[in-house]
N, C-alpha and C positions, 0 to 999 in steps of 0.2 A: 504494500500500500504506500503510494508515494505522499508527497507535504499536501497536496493539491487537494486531494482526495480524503485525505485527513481532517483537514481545515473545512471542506465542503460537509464532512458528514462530522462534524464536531460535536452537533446537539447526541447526534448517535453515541459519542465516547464522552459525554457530561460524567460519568461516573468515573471514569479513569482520569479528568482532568484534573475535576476535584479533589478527587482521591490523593494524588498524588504531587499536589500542593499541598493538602492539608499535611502528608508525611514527610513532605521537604521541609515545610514549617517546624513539625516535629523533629528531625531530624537536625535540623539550624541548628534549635533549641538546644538541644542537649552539646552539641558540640560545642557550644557557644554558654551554657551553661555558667562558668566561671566568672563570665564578663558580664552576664546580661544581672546574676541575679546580685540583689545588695546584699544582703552576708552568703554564709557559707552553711550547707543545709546543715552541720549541727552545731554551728554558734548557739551558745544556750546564755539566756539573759534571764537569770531566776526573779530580777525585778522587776520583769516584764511580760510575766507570764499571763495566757488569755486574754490578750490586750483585742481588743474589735479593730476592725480594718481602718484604715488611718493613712494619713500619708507617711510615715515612717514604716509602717507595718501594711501594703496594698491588702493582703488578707487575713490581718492579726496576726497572733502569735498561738501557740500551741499550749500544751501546760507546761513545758519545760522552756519557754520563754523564748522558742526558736521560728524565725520568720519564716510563716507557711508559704506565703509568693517562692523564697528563694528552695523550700523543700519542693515544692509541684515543678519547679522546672526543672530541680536535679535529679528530678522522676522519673522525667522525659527519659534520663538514658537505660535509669533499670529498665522501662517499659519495653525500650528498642533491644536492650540484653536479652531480653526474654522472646522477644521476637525471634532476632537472630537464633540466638543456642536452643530453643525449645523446638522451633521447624528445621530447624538445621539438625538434629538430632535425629527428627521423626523421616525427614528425608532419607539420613543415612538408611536408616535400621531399612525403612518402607521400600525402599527402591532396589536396596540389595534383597531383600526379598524374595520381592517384587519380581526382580527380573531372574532369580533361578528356580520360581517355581514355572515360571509360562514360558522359560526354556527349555529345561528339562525334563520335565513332567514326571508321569511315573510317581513312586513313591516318595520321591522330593517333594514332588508339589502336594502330594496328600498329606504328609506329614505342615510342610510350612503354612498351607493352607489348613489345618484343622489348627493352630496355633493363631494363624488371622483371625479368625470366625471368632475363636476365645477371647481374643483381647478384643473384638471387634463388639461383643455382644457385652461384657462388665462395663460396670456404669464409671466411669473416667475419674471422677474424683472420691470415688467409694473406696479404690485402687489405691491412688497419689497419698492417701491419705495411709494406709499400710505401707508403703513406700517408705512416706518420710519418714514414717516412724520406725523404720531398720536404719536407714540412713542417717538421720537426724535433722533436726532442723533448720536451716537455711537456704537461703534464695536458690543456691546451685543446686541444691538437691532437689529445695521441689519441682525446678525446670525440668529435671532428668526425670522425675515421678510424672510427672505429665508427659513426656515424650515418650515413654516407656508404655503409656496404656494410649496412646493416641498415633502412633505409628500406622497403624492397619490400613486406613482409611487410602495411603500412600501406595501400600504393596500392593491392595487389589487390585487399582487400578494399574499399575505396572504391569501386573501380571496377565490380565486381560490386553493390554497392550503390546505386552511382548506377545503371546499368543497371536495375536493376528500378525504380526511381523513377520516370526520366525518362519514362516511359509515363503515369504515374498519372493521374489527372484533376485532382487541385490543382495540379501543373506545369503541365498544360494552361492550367486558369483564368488563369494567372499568363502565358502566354505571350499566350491571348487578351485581355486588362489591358494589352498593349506592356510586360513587363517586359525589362528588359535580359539580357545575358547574364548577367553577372556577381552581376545580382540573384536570376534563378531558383538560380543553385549556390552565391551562398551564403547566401541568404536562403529558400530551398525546399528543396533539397537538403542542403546543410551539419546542417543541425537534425537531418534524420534519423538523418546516420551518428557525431553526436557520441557519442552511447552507447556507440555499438560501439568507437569507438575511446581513449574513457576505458578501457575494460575491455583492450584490447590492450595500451593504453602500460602499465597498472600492472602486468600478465604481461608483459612483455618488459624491464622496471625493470633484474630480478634479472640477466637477460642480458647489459645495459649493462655493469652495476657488475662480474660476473666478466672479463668480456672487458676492461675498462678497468682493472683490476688487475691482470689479467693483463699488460699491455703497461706496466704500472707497476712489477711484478715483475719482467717482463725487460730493465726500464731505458730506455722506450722511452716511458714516459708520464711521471707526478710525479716532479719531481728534488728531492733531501734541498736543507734539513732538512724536507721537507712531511713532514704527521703521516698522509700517506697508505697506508691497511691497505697494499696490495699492496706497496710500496716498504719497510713492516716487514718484511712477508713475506720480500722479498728480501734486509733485510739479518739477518734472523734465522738463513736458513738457513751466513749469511759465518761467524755465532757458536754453530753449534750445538752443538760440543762445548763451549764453554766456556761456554754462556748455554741449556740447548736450552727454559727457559721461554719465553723472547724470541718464540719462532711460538705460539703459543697465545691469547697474547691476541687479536691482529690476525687469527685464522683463526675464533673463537668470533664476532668482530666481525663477519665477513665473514658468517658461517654464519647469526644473530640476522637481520641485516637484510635477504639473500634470502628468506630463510625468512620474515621478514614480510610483506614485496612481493609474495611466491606468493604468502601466504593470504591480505593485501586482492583481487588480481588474481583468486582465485579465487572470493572472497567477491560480489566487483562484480557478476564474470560472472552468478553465479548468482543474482544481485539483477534484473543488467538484462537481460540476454543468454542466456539458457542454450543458446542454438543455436550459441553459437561452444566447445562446452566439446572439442568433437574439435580446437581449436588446437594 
């Protein structure tokens, strides 16, 4: 699709425009972090603790006297850490899979596919939450506990992709050439399902980041003073009578950055993919 065609059908890709300004924004953010916010997210000022929004404090202070403006922006990057390493994980596991059960078949694929179906059918945070608790708790670990029961979603679809592939005729060529195993899947195969699965990880983003605030929220993931939303969340709700703006910020945060991740994830789909839109 050339500029021309892009620009003409624009109102068409309104979801990937959006989207993905709102995440360049977010993404500023955090890298810029340092500069943009006036203290430092755990500068604590105990004489100034619960302070109401103000122009020294744009959205008050917390109960440990620490400026919530400057904790929501240094948010931004846990947000984008969790993005990164929790789909970047679920890709690894999904795609390696993924691609030796719909190559191989046989009792490969029965065995790695009766393991999808399992992790594919247990409820995601019922999981993460047995996880953390071998693991212990912190932000790394519950990323790995939610990549660990949310992976499947990835290899299915690999798998059913490699499947239709492994027939084609440029696989063939490639096998009549003595190419290796390892060359035809990920040098033949691999190319193919990278589209699909760019458009999966950025719709699945938003999934990450609720489920891993969630288990941050119930004390299970980030531990204070992190400037992480779900861990405000949870201490907001300690202060609500005496503070109840304290959850607003951290929840408009949360709301902004899913809410972009759909609309790129949505935007992509419908750029690269439009046959996965029943996901």
């Amino acid at each position: 699709m050339n500029t021309k065609n892009f620009l003409k059908n624009k109102a068409k890709y309104s979801n990937l425009i959006i989207g993905s300004s709102m995440i360049l924004l977010l993404l500023l953010v955090a890298i810029f972090a340092n500069f943009i916010a006036p203290y430092r997210y755990d500068d604590s000022m105990m004489n100034e603790r619960l302070q109401e929004p103000s122009i020294q404090h744009l959205l008050g202070t917390d109960f440990y006297g620490r400026d919530v403006f400057s904790r929501i922006l240094y948010g931004a990057r846990i947000a984008l850490q969790i993005a990164a390493q929790s789909v970047g994980i679920q890709l690894v596991i999904g795609v390696t899979i993924g691609l030796l059960c719909g190559y191989f078949g046989g009792w490969i694929d029965r065995i790695l596919s009766f393991i999808m179906d399992i992790t594919w059918s247990m409820p995601p945070l019922i999981i993460a939450f047995a996880v953390v608790s071998v693991l212990g708790q912190s932000l790394n670990n519950a990323i790995i506990a939610i990549a660990v029961v949310s992976w499947a979603q990835y290899g299915r679809i690999v798998r059913a992709k490699t499947m239709s592939i492994k027939n084609m005729a440029f696989l063939e060529t490639g096998i009549a050439f003595g190419e290796s195993t390892p060359a035809l899947l990920f040098r033949y195969i691999l190319p193919n399902v990278v589209p699909s699965m760019i458009v999966i990880a950025s719709i699945s983003i938003p999934s990450a980041i609720m489920s891993t605030t969630a288990l941050s929220f119930l004390g299970l993931g980030a531990q204070s003073p992190s400037p992480d939303w779900g861990l405000a969340l949870s201490d907001s709700v300690r202060q609500l009578t005496m503070a109840p703006w304290l959850g607003i910020a951290p929840g408009l945060a949360l709301v902004y950055t899913t809410l972009g991740f759909s609309m790129l994830g949505e935007g992509l789909r419908d750029l690269i993919d439009p046959r996965l839109r029943s996901l």
